[in-house]
N, CA, C and O atoms as a DFTB+ gen file, in Angstrom:
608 C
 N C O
     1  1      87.154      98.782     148.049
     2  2      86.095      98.875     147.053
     3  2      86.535      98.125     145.802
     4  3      87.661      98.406     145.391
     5  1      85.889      97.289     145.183
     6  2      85.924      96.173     144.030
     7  2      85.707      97.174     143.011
     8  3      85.062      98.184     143.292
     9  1      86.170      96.997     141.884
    10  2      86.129      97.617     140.726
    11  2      85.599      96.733     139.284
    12  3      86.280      95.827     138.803
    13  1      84.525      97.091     138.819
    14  2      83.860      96.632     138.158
    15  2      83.751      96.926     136.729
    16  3      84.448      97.925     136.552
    17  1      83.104      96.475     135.359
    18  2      83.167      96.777     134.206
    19  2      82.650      97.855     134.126
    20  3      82.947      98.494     133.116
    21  1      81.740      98.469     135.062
    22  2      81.129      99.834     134.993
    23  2      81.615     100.608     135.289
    24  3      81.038     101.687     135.151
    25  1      82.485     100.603     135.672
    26  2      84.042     101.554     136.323
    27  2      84.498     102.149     135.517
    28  3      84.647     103.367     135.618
    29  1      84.896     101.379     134.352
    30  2      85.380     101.865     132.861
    31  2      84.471     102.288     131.346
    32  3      84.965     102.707     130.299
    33  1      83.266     102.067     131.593
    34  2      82.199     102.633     130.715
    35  2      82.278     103.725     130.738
    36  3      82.325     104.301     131.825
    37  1      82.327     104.511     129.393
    38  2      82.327     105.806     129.208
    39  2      80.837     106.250     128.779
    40  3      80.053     105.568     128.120
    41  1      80.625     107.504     129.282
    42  2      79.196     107.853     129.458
    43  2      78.824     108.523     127.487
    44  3      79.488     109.394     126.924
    45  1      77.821     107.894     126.982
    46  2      77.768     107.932     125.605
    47  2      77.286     109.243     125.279
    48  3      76.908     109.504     124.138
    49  1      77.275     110.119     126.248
    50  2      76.916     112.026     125.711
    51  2      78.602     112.424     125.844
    52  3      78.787     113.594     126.181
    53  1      79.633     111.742     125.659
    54  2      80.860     112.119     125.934
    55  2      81.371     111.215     124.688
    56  3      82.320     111.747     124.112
    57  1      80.938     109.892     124.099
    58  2      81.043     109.255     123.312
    59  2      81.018     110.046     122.098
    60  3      81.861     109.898     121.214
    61  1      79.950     110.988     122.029
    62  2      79.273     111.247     120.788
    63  2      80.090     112.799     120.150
    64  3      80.042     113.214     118.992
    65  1      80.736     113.362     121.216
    66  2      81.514     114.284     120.857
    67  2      83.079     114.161     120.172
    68  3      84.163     113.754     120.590
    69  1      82.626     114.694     118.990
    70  2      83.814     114.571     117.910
    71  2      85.578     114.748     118.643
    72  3      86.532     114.055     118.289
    73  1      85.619     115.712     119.572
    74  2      87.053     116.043     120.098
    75  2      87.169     114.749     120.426
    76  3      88.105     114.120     119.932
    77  1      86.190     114.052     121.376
    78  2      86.770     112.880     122.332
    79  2      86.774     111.616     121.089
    80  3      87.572     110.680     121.162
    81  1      86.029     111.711     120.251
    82  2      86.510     110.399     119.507
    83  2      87.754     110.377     118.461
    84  3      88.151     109.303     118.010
    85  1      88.338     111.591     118.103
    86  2      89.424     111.858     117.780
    87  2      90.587     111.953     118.548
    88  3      91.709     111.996     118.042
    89  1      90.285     111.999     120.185
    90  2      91.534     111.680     120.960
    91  2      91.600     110.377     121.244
    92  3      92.734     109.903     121.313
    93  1      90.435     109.473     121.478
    94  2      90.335     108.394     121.455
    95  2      91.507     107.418     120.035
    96  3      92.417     106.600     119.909
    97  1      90.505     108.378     119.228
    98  2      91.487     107.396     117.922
    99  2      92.643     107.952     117.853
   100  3      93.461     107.034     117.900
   101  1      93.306     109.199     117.745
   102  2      94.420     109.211     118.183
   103  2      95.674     108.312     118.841
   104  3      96.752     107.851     118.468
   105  1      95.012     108.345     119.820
   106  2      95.641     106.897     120.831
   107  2      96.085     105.839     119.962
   108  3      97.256     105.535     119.736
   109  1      94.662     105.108     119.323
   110  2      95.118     104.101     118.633
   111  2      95.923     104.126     117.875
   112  3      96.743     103.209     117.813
   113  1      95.957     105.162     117.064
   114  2      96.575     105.576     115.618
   115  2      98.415     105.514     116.348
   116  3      99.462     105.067     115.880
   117  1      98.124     106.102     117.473
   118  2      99.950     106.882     117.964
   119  2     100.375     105.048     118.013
   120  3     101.098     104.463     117.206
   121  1      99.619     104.409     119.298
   122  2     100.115     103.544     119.534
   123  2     100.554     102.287     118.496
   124  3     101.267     101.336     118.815
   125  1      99.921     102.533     117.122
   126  2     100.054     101.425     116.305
   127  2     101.005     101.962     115.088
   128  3     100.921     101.243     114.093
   129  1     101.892     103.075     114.959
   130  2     102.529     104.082     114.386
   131  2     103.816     103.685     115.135
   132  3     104.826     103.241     114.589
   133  1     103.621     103.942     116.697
   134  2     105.326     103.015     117.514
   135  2     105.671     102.082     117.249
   136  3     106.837     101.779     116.995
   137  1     104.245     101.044     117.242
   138  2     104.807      99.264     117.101
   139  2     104.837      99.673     116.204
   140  3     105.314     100.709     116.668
   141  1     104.759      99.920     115.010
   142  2     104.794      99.602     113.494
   143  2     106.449     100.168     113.072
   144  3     107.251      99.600     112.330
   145  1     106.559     101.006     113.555
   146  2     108.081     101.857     113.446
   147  2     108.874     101.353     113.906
   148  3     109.918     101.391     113.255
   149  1     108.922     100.669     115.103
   150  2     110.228      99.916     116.436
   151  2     109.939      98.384     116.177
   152  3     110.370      97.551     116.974
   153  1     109.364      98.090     115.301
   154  2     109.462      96.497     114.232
   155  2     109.914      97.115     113.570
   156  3     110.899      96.377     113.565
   157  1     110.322      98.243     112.581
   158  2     111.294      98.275     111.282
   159  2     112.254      98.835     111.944
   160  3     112.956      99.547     111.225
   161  1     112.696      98.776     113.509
   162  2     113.802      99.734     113.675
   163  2     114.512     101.129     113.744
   164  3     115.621     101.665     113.749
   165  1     112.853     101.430     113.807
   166  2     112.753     102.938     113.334
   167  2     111.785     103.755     114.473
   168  3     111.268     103.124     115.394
   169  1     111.611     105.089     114.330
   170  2     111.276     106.318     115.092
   171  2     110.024     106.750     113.857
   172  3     109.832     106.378     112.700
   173  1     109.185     107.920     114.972
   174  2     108.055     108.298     114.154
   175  2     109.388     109.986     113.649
   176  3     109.540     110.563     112.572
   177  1     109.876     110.153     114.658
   178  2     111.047     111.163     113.968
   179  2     111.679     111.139     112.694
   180  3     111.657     112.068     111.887
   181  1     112.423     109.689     112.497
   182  2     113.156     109.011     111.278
   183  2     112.287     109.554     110.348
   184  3     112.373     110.619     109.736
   185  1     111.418     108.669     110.317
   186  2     110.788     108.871     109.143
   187  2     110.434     110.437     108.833
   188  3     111.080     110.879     107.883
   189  1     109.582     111.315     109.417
   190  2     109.319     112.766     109.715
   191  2     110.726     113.622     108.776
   192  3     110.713     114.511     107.925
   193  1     111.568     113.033     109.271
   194  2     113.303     113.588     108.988
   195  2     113.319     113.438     107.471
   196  3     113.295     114.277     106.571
   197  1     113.383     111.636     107.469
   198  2     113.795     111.696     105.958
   199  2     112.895     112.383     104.997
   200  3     113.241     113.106     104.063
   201  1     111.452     111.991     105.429
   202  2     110.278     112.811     104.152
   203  2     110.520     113.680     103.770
   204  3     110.464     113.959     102.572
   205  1     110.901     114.467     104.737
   206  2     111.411     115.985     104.896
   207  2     112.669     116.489     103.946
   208  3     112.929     117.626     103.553
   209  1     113.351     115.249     103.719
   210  2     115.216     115.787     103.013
   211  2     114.604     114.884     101.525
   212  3     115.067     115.253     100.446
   213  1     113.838     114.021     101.531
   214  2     113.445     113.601      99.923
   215  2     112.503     114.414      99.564
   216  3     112.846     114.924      98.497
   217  1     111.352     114.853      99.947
   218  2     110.577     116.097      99.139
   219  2     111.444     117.574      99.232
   220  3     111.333     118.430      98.355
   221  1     112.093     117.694     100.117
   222  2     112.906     119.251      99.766
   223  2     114.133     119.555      99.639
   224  3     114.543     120.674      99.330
   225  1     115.166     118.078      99.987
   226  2     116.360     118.105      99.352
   227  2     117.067     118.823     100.658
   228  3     116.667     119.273     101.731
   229  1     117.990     118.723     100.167
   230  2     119.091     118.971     102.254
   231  2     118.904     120.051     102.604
   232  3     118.630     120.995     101.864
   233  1     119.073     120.090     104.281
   234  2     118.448     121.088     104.642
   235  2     119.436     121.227     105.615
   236  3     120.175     120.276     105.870
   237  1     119.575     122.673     106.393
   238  2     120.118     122.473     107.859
   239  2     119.371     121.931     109.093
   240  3     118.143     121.848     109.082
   241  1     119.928     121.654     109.895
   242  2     119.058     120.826     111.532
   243  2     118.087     122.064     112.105
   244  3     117.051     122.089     112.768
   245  1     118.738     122.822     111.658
   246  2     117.748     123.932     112.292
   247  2     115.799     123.992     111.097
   248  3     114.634     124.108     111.477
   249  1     116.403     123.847     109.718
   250  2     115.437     124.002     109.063
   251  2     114.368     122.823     108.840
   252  3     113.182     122.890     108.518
   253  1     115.261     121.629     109.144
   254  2     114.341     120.184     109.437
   255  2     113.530     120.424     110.808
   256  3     112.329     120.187     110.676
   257  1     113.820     120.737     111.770
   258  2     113.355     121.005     113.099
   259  2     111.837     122.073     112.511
   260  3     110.723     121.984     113.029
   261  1     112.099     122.772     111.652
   262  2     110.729     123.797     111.730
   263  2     110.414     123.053     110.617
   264  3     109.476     122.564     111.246
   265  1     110.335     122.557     109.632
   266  2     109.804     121.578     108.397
   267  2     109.125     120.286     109.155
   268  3     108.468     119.479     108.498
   269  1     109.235     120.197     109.963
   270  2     108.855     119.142     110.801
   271  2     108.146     118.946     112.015
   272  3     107.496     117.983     112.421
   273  1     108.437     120.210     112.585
   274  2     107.667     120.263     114.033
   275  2     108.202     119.494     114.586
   276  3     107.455     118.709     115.169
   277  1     109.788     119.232     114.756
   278  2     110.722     118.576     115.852
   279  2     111.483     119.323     116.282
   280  3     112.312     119.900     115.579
   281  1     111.358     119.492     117.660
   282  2     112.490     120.395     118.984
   283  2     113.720     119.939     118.453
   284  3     114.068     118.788     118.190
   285  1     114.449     121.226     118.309
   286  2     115.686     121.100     117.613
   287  2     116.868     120.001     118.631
   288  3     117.880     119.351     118.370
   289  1     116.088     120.254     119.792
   290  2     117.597     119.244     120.737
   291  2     117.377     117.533     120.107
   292  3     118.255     116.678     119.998
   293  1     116.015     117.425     119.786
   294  2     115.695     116.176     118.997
   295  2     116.108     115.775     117.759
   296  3     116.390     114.656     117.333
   297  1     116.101     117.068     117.141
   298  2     116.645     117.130     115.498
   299  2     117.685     115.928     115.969
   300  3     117.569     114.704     115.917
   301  1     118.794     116.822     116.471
   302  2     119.805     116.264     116.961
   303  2     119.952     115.234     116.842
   304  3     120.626     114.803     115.907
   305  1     119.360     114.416     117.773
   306  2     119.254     113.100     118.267
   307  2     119.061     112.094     117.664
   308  3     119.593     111.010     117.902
   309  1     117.834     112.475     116.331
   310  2     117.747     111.859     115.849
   311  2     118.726     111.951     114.400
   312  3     119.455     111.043     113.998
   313  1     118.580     112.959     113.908
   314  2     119.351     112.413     112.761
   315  2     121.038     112.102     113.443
   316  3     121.797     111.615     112.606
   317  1     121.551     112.301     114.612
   318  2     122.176     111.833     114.734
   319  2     122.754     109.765     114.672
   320  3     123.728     109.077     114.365
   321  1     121.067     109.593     115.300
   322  2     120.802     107.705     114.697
   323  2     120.662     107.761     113.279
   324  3     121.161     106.882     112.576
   325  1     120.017     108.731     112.791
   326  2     119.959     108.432     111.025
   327  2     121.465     108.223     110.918
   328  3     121.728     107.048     110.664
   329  1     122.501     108.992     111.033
   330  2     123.692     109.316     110.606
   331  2     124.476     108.414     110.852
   332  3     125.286     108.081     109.987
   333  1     124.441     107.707     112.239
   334  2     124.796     106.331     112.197
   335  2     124.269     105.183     111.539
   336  3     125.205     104.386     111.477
   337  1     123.099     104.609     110.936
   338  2     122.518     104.131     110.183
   339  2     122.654     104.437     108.647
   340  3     121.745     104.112     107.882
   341  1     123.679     105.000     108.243
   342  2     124.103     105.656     107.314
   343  2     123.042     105.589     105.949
   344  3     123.112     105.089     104.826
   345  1     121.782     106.578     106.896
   346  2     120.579     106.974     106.078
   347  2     120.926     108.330     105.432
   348  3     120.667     108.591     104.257
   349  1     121.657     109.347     106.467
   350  2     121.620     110.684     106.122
   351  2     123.103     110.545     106.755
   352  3     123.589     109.787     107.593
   353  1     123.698     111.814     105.835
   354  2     125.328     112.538     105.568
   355  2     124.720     114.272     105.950
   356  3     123.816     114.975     105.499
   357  1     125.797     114.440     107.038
   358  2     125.941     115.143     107.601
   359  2     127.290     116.202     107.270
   360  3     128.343     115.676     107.630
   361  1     127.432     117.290     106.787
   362  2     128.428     118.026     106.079
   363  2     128.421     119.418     106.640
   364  3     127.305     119.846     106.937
   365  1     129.537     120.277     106.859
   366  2     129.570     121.367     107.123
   367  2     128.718     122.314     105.522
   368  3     128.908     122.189     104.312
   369  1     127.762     123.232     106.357
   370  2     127.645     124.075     104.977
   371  2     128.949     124.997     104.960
   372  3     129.618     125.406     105.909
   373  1     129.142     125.248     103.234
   374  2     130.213     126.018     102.975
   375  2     130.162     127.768     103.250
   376  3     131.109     128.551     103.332
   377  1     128.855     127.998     103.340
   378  2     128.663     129.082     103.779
   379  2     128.495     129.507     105.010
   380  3     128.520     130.685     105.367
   381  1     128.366     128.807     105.511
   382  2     128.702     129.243     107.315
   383  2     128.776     127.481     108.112
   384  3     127.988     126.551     108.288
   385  1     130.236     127.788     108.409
   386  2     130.735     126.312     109.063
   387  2     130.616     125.843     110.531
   388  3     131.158     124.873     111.061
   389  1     129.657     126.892     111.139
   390  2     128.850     126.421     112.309
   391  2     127.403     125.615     111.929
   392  3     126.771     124.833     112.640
   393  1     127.161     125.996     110.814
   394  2     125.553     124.527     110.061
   395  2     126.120     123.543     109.759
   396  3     127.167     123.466     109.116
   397  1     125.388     122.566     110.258
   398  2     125.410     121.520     109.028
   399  2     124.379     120.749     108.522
   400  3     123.418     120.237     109.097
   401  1     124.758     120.740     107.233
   402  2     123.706     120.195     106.085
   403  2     123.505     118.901     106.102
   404  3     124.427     118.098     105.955
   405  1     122.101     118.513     106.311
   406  2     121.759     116.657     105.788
   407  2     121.434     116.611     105.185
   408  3     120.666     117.501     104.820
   409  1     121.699     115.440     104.396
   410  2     121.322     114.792     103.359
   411  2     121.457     113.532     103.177
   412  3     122.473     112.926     103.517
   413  1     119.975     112.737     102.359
   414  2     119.120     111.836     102.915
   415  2     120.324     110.761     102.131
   416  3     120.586     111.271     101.042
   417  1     120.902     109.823     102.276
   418  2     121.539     108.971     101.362
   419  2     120.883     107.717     100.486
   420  3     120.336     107.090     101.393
   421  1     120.687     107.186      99.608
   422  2     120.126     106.318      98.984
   423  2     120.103     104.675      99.694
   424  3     119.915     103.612      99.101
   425  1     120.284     104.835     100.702
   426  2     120.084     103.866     102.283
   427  2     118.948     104.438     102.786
   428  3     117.894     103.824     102.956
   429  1     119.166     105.820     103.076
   430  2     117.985     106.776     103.784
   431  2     116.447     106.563     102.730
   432  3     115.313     106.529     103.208
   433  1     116.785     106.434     101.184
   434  2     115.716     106.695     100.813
   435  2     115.050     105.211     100.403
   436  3     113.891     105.027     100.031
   437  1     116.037     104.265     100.562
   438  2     115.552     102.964     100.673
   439  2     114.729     102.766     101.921
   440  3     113.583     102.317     101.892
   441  1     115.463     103.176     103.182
   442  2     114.581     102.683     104.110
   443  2     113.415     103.159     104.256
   444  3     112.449     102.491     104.625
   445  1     113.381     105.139     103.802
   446  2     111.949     105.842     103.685
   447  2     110.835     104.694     103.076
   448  3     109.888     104.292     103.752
   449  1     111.108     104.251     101.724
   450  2     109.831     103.531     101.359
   451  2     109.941     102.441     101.596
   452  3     109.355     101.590     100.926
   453  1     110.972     102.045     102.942
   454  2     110.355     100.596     103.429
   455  2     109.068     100.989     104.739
   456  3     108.045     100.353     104.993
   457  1     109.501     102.031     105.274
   458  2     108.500     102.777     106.293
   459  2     107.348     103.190     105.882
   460  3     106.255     102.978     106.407
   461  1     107.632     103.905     104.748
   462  2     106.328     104.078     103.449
   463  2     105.146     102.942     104.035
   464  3     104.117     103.178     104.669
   465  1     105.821     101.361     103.473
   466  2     104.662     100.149     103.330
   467  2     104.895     100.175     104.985
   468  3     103.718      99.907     105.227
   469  1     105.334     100.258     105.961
   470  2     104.827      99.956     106.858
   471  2     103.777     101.213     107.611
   472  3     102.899     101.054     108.460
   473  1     104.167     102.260     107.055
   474  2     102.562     103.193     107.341
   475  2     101.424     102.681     106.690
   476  3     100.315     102.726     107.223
   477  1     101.619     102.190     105.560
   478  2     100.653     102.009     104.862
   479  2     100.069     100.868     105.425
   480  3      98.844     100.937     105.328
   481  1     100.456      99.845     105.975
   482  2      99.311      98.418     106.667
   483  2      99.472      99.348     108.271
   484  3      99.315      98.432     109.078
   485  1      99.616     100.177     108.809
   486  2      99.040     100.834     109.820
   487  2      98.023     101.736     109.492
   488  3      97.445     102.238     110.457
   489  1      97.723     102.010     108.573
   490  2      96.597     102.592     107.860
   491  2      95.477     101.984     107.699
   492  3      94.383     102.533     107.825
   493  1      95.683     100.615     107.360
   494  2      94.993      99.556     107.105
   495  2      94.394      99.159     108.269
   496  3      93.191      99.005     108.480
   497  1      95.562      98.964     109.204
   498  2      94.643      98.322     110.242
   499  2      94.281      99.439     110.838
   500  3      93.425      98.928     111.560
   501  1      94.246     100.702     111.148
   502  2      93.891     101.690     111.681
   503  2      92.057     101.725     111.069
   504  3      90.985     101.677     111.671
   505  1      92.358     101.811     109.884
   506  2      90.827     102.409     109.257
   507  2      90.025     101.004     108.546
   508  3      89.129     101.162     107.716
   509  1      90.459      99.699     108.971
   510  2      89.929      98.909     108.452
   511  2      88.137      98.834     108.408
   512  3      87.528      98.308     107.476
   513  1      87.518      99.426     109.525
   514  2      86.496      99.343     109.034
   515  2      85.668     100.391     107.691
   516  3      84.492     100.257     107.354
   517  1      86.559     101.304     107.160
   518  2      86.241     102.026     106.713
   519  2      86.421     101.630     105.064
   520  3      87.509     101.146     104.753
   521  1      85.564     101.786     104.167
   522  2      86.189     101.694     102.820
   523  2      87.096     102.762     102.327
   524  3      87.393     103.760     102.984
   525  1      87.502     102.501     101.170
   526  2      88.714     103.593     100.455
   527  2      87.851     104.903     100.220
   528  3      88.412     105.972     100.463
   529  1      86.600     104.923      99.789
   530  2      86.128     106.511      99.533
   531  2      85.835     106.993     101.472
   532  3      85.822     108.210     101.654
   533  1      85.656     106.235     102.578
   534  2      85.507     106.652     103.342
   535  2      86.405     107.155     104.458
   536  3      86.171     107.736     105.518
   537  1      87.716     106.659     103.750
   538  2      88.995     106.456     104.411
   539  2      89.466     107.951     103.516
   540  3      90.161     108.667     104.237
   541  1      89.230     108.529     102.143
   542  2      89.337     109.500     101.361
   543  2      88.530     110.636     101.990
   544  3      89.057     111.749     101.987
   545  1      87.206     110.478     102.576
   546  2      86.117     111.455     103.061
   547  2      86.743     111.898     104.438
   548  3      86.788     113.127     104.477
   549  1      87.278     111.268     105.664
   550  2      87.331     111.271     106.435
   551  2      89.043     111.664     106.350
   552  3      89.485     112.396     107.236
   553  1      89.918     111.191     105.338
   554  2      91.158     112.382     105.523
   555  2      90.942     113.720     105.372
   556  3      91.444     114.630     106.032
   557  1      90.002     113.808     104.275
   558  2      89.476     115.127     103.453
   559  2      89.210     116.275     104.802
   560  3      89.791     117.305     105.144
   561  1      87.853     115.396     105.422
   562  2      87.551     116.311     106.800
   563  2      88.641     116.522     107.577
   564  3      88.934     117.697     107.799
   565  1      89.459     115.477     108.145
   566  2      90.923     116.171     109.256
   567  2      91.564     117.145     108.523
   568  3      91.807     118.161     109.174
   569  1      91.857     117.150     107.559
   570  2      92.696     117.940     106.598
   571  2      92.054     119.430     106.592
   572  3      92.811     120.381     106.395
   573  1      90.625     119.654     106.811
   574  2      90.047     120.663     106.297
   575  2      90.006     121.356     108.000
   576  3      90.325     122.527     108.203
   577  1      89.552     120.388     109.154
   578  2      89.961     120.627     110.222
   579  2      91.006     121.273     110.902
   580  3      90.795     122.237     111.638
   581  1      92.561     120.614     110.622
   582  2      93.588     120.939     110.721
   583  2      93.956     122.585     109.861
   584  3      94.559     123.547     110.337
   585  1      93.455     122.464     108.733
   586  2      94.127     123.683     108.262
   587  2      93.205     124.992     108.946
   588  3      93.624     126.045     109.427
   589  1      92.122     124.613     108.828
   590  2      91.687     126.005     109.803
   591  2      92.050     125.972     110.815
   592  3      91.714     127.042     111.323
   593  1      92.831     125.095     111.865
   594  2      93.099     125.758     113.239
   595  2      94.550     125.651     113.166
   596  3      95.085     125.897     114.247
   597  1      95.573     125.276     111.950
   598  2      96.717     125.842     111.482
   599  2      97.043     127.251     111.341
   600  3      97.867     127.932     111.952
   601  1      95.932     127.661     110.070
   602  2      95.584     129.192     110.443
   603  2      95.612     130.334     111.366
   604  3      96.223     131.391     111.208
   605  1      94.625     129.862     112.677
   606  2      94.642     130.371     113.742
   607  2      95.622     130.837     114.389
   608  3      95.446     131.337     115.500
């Protein structure tokens, strides 16, 4: 059996439902968030990590993992590449010497706002058809979305 352009047409009463055009864009959004990250050499983790140690200042692996919504075996992993990339310093806490504390290094916070501008033209091309108040309206709604089923 030949497979045709009608094969892949999606039926437009499935179009019109908000879940599916948000998994739809999703997709795009994830997939242009990887390339955009693995051209600077970087992880959607990295970045996640550092935001995380410049707005709240060092933390343990355990407390980045829940500040973040990263599986702690990942924490790991990754700030373990931060740590080689000598973004983030890794230190026993003095209060109990089974933690240890990261912290973001001024490498780490250089590269944060080089990732910064590269979210930011993935933004761009993500929402290009949209203007700035509509690109403002339409965070507003996910935001208002998200926190009620945060709630839950």
């Amino acid at each position: 059996m030949e497979t045709t352009a009608d094969d892949y047409a999606t039926p437009a009463r499935l179009m019109g439902k908000p879940s599916w055009l948000l998994t739809q864009t999703a997709i795009h959004a994830h997939r242009l968030v990887s390339e955009g990250l693995a051209a600077a050499d970087a992880r959607g983790y990295h970045y996640r990590l550092l935001a995380a140690l410049e707005e709240f200042g060092p933390a343990s692996q355990a407390t980045l993992g829940r500040r973040t919504a990263i599986d702690r075996s990942y924490v790991v992993e990754a700030v373990n590449e931060l740590a080689e990339g000598g973004l983030v310093e890794r230190t026993r806490d003095p209060e109990d010497r089974r933690r240890n504390i990261i912290t973001i290094t001024p490498a780490g916070a250089r590269q944060l706002r080089r990732l910064d501008g590269v979210l930011a033209g993935v933004q761009d091309e993500l929402l290009a058809p949209l203007s700035a108040d509509e690109r403002d309206e339409l965070a507003r709604l996910l935001r208002r979305v998200l926190d009620h089923h945060a709630r839950g």
